[in-house]
C-alpha positions in Angstrom: 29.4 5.0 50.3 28.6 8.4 48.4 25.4 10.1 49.8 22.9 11.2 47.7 22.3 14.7 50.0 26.0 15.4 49.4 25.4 14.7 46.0 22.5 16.8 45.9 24.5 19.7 47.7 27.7 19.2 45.6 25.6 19.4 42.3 23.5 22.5 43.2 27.0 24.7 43.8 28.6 23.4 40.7 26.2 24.8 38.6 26.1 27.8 40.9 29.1 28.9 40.1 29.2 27.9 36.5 26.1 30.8 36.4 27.7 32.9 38.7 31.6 32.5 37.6 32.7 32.2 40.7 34.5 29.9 42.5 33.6 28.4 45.9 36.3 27.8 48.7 37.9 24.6 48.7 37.1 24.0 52.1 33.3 24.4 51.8 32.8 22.0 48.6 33.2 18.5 50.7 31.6 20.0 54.0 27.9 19.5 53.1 26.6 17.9 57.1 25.2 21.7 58.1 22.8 21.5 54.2 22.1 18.3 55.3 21.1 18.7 58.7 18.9 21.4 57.5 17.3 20.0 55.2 16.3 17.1 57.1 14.4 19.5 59.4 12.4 20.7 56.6 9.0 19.6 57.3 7.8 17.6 54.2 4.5 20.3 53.8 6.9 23.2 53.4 9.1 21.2 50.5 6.0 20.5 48.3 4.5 23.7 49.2 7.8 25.7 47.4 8.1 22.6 44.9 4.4 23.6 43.5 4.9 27.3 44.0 7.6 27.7 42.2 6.1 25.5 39.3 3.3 27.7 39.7 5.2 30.7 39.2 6.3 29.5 36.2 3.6 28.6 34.7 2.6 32.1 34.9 5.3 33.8 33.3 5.6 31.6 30.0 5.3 33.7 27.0 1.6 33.4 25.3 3.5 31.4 22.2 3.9 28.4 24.6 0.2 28.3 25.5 -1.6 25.8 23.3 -4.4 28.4 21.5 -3.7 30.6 24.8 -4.6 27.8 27.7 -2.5 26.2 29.8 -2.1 22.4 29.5 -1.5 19.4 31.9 -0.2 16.3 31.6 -1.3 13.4 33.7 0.2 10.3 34.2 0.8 7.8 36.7 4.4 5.3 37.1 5.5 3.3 40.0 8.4 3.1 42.3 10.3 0.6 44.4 12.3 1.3 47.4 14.4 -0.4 50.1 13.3 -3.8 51.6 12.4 -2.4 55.3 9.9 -2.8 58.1 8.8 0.8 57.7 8.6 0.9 54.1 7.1 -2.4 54.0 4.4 -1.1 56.4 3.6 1.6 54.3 4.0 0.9 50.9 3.7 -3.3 50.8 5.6 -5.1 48.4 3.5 -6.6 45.1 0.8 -9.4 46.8 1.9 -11.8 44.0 5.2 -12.1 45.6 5.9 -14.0 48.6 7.4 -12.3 51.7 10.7 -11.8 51.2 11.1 -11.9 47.7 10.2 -8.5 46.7 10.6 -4.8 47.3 7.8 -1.9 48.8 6.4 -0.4 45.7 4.9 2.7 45.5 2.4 4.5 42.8 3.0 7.8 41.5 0.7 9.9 39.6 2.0 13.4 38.8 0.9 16.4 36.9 3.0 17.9 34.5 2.9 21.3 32.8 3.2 21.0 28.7 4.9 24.6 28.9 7.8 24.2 31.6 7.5 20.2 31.8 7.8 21.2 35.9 5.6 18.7 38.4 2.8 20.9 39.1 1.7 18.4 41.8 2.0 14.8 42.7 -0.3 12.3 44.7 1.6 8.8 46.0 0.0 6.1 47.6 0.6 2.2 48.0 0.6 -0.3 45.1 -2.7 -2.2 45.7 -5.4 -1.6 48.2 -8.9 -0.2 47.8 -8.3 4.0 46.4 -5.0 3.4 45.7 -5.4 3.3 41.9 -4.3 6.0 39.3 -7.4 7.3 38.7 -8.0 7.6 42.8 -4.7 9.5 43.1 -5.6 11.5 40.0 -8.6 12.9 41.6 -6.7 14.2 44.4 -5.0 16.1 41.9 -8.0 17.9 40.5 -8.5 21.0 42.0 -4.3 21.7 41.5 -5.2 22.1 37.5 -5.9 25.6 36.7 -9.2 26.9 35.6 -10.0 27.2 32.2 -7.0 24.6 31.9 -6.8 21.6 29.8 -6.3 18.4 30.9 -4.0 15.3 28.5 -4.1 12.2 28.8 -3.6 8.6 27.8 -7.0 5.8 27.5 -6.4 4.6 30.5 -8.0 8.0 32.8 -10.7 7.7 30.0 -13.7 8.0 32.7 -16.9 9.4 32.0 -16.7 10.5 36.1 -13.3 12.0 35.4 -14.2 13.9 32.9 -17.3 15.6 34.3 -15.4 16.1 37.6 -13.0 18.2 35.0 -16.3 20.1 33.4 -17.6 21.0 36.9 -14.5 22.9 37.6 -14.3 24.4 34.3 -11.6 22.0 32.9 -11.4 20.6 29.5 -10.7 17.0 28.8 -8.2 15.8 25.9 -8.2 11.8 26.7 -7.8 9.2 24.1 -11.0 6.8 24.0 -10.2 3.6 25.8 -10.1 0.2 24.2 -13.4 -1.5 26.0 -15.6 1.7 25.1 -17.9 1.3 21.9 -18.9 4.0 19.8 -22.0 3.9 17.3 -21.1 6.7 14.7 -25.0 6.0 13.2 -26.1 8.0 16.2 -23.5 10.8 16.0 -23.1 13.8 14.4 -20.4 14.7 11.9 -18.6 18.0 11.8 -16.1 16.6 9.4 -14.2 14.3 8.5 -13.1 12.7 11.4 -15.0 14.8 13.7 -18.0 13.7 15.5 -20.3 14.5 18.4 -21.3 12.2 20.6 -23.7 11.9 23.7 -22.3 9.4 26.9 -24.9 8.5 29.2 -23.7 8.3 33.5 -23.3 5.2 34.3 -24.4 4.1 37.5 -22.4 5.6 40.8 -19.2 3.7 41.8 -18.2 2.5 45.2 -16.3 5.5 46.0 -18.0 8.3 44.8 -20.8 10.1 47.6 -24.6 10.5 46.9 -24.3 14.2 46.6 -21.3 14.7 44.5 -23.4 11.9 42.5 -26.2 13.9 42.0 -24.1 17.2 40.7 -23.0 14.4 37.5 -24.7 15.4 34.7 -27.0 12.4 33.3 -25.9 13.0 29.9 -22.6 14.6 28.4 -21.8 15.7 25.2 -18.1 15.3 23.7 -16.3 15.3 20.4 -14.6 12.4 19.2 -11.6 13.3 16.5 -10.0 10.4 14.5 -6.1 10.8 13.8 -4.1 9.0 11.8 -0.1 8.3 13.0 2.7 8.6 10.1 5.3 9.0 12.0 8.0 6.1 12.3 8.6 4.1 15.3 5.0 4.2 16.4 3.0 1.6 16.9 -0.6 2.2 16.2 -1.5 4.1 12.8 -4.5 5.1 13.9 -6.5 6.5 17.4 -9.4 8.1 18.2 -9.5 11.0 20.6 -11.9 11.9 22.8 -12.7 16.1 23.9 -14.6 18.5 25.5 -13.5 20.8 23.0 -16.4 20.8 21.0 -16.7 23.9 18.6 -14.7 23.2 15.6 -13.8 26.4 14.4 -12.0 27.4 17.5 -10.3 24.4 18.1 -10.0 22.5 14.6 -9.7 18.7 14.6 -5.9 19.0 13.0 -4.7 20.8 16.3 -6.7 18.4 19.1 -4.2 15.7 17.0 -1.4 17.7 17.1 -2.1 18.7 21.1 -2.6 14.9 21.5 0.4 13.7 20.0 2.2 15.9 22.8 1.1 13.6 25.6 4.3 11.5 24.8 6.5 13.9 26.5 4.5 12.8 30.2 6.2 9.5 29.4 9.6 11.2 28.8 9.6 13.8 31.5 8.6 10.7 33.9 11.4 8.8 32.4 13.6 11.6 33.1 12.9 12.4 36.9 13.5 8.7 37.6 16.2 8.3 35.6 17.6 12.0 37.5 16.9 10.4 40.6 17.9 6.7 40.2 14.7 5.5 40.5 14.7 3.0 37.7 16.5 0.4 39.6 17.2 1.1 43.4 21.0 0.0 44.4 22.8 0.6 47.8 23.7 4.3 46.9 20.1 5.5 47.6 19.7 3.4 50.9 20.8 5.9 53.1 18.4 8.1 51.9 15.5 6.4 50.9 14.9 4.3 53.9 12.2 5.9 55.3 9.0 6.8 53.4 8.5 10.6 53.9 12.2 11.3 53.1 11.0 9.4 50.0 8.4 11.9 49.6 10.7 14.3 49.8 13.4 13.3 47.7 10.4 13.3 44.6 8.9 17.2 45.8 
């Protein structure tokens, strides 16, 4: 049965040496148990520690052309991921309560943040499926404080929060977030930049279940944002028309032609996703990743 650490091992000196042109010994190329062994003793802190710091370090050393109007932007979004049918999994990350016992697979949800620059994880919060804080937006606010200040912040309707987004404000982080579905707007009551542009005042709603009385009370009771309406053109879409929601509100420094062009961007959090479970085999899980993947931290570790 191949093993994914070998894998992992073999892969990483292949393109080694196609960087380095040189070749590796014969001898050492199948012999991967000493990697292994050490990588297993790894604790999982240390692995996402270098995982972010190296993302990190990246981020910092794009060129200024990559910035969007010279701030860095993240991507959120949030995916979920099965894994082997075993007690300890099961324990940790139960299978969907719709299914009966038996009959389905742990499931876990992801929610990661993405740099637009270097499309690296910049961090990642995982929880169970269901359960009470275990929802994208819960995970998502764990990741708050790992999105750099004076950053920007993209994302789809669905982390469209009025919490969320003056959480983001209190640490000096702008909001690009398309408006969600249920939420009304009355444009008699707004103000109009231009065409397609408009002002708009949210009022808090009242607090949530999970949210303190003190971090309550630092909410502001009003917030004002700027609503931009796009139009789509391009083929293979399927709306032709959104409406996006900012706290980028002057604009002349950010005009309403690039908050649409910023926003078409957030696509690529659905294709880098796609592409680190695709990398990883996470799409469907077969018998190679068994081995591996039976026990939840190693899981954890596999994604940092």
């Amino acid at each position: 049965m191949p093993r994914p650490c070998h894998d992992d091992f073999a892969s990483f000196w292949r393109r080694f040496c196609r960087k380095t042109a040189c070749r590796l010994p014969r001898c050492c190329q199948k012999n991967s148990g000493a990697y292994c062994r050490a990588r297993a003793k790894l604790p999982e802190p240390v692995i996402r520690r270098l995982a972010t710091e190296v993302a990190e370090g990246c981020e910092e050393a794009v060129p200024q052309e990559w910035l969007w109007h010279g701030r860095h932007v993240h991507l959120v979004d949030g995916t979920t991921v099965s894994m082997p049918d075993t007690e300890a999994n099961q324990a940790e990350y139960p299978q969907n309560v719709a299914q009966k016992p038996g009959l389905g697979f742990p499931i876990a949800r992801v929610v990661v943040l993405l740099s637009l620059a270097t499309a690296m994880v910049r961090d990642m919060a995982l929880g169970p499926y269901a359960g009470k804080g275990t929802g994208e937006t819960a995970l998502f606010r764990e990741l708050l404080d790992s999105v750099d200040p004076q950053g920007i912040i993209l994302a789809d309707r669905y982390y469209c929060i009025y919490f969320l987004i003056a959480m983001a404000l209190l640490g000096r982080r702008d909001f690009v977030v398309r408006l969600h579905q249920c939420r009304k707007t009355d444009f008699e009551t707004a103000m109009r930049l231009g065409k397609g542009d408009y002002l708009i005042t949210w009022t808090r709603p009242q607090r949530p279940e999970w949210m303190d009385h003190a971090t309550y009370e630092q909410i502001p009771e009003t917030m004002t944002l700027r609503l931009v309406e796009m139009q789509v053109h391009e083929p293979g879409f399927r709306v032709e028309s959104l409406t996006v929601v900012t706290t980028l509100l002057d604009p002349q420094q950010y005009p309403r032609e690039d908050i649409a062009d910023l926003y078409r961007w957030r696509w690529l959090a659905e294709l880098d996703l796609r592409a680190i479970k695709r990398t990883w085999e996470w799409t469907y899980y077969g018998a190679r990743h068994l081995p591996w993947s039976a026990r939840p931290r190693r899981y954890v570790r596999k994604f940092s």
